[in-house]
N, C-alpha and C positions, 0 to 999 in steps of 0.2 A: 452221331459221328460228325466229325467239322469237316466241312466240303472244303474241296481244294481250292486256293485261290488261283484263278488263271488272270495273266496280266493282260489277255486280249479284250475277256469281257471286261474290265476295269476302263481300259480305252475306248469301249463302246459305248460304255455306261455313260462318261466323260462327254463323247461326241453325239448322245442323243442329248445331254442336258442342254450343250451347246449349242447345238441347232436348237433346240426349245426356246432358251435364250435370246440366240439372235432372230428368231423369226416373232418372238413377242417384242423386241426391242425395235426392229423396223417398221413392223405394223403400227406400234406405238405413235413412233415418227412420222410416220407417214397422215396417220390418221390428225396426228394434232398441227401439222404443215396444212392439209385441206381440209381443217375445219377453220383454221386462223384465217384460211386466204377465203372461206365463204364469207367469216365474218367481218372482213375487210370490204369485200362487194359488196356487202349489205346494209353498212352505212353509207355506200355509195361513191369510193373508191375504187379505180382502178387496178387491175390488177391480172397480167395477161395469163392463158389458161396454161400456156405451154410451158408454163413453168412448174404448172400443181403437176405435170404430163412428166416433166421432168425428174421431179421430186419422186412423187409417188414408184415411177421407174428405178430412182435409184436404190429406192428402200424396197423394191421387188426382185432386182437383181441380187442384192447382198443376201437377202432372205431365200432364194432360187439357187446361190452359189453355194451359200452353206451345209443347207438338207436336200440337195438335188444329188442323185445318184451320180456313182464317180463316170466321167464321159473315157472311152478311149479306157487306157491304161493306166497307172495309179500316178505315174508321174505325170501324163497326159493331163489329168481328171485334176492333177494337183496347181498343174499352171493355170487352166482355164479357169479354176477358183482364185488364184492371185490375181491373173488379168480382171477378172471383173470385180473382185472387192478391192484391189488395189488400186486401177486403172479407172473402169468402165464408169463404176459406181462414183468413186469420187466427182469424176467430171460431172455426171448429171447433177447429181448433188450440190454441187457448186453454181450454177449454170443456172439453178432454182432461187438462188440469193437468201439463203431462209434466214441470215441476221437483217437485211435489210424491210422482210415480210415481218420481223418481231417489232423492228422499231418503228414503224409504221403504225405498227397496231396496238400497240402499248400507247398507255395516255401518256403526257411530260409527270414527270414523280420520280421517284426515290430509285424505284425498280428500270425504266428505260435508261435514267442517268445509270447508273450503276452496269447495265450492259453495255451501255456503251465505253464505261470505263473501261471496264474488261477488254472488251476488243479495239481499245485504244492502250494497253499497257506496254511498257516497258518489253518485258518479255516476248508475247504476243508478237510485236512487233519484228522483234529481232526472230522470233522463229518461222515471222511469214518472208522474212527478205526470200529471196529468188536463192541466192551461192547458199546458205543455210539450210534452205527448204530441200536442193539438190542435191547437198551433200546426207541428210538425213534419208532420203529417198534411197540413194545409190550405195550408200554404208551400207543401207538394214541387205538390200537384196544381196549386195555381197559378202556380209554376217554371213545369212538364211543358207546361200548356193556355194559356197569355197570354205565354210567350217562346218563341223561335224552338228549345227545348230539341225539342221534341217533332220537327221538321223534321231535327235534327242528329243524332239516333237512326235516322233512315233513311238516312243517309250516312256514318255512324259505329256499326257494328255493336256495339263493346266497349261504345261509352255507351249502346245499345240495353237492355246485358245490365246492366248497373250501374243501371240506370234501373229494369229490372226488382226488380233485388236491393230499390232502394228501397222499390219502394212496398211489397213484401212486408215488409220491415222496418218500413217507417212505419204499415203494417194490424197487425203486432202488438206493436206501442210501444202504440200508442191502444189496442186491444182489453184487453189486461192492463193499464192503467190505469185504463181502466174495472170490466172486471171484478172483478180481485185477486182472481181466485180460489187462484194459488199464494202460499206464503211472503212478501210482500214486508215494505219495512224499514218504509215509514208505510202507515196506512190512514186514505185517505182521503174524506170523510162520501159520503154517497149522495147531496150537494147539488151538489158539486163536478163528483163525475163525472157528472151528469145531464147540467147545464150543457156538458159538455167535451162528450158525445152531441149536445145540439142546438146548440153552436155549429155542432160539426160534418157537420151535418146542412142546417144551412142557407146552412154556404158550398157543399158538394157543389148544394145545388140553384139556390145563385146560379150559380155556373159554370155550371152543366147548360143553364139557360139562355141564358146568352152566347155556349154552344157552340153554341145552336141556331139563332141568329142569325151566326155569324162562324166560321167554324176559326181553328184556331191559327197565328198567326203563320209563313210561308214554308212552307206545307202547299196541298192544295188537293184537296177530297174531291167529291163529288158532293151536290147539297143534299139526296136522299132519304136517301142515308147520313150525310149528315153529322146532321141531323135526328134518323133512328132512332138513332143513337150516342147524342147528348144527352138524347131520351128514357131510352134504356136505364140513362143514367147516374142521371138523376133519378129514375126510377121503382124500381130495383134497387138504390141506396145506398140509398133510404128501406126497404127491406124488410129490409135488413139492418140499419140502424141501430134497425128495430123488435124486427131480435135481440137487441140490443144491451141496450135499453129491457128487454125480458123477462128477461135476465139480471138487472138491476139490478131490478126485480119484485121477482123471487125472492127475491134476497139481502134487501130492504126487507121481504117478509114475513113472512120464516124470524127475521131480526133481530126482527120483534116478535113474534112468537111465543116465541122464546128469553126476552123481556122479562119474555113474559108469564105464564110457566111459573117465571120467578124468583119474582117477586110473590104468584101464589096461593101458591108455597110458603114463601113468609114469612107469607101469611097463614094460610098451617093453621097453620105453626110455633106463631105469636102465637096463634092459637086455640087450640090444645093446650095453650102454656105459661098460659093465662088460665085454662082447664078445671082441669088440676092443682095451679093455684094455689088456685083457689075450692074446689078437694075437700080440698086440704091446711089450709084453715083450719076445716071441719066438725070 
């Protein structure tokens, strides 16, 4: 006799291969980040730890968000998965520099040129600007939360896992746009990316709000959950995007610092050559 097909076990099946997936896929990463950066030390390069600290992190949290039991309520359990593979994860991730750990370590040859081309392209480029990187960020979450996208993920396991891919992909398009802490082709001022930070900062807490009033389109949550969801959205993108902010700190500081270290040493320069000049005409 042929067994009934139930569509739930079908989306379980789906969602254990998926976890299986991504927790081999982060370990992978993770493992081959802190073997490149031993074997960077080991020829006797530098190479600070809190970065392997960083890495390893990000690829702990992704793997933690996807097969870790749902927290709170489904829609609860469902943000605190977006904030950390889309938010938390990306920043670490970024923050570790892993293109600038590859070109490092790769000898000059066919393979380092060629990565660098890649992350010097055309396209590349135009997909890390800041208004591109923020507009792609801020579409997808408004796709996911104000069209019935987010409903057809629980009835469509594969678009569940693609859904997935995105926003982790769209958390670190914006994050290295903003940053730029590895190699890129343009760099762009600290005004841009600030901007590209609190636009996107304050569509996250326009949604967050709307959520807190309405779910998403052919969904239907409970209003304590769906509530504490939109809280966690608004209160945990903002803590993150105040990482964000602190990166761009940094960079804004150290740049005038650098500035400032040119100057006084034009000024000794010029001081010197005025000293020498005045003893050479005695």
């Amino acid at each position: 006799m042929r067994q009934a097909h139930h569509p739930g076990a079908t989306v379980a099946e789906w969602g254990a291969v998926a976890e299986l997936c991504s927790d081999a896929a982060a370990l992978a990463a993770a493992s081959v980040y802190l073997l490149s950066a031993r074997r960077l030390r080991r020829r006797g390069d530098t190479w600070p730890w809190a970065r392997d600290v960083a890495f390893a992190s990000g690829c702990g949290a992704i793997g933690w968000a996807v097969s870790a039991e749902t927290l709170g309520g489904p829609f609860t359990g469902h943000m605190a998965q977006h904030l950390i593979v889309g938010m938390v994860a990306p920043l670490l991730l970024v923050l570790a520099r892993p293109l600038t750990l590859a070109l490092r370590l790769l000898p000059p040859g066919r393979v380092r040129r060629g990565l660098l081309r890649a992350a010097h392209a055309g396209p590349v480029a135009v997909l890390l600007s800041p208004p591109v990187a923020a507009m792609a960020n801020v579409g997808g979450l408004w796709l996911l939360y104000r069209t019935g996208l987010l409903a057809a993920t629980h009835q469509h396991p594969v678009l569940g896992v693609v859904t997935h891919v995105h926003v982790l992909a769209a958390g670190l398009i914006l994050t290295l746009s903003v940053c730029q802490l590895d190699p890129v082709r343009r760099r762009w001022s600290l005004a841009a990316r600030g901007t590209a930070v609190l636009t996107v900062g304050a569509a996250h807490s326009v949604l967050a709000k709307g959520l807190y009033g309405a779910p998403p389109p052919g969904t239907s949550f409970a209003t304590h959950d769906l509530r504490t969801g939109a809280q966690l959205m608004y209160y945990g993108g903002d803590l993150v995007e105040m990482g964000l902010a602190v990166a761009l700190a940094v960079q804004w500081y150290g740049a005038r610092g650098r500035a400032h270290a040119r100057r006084s040493g034009r000024e000794r320069g010029e001081n010197l050559a005025s000293v020498s000049a005045a003893r050479s005409e005695r």
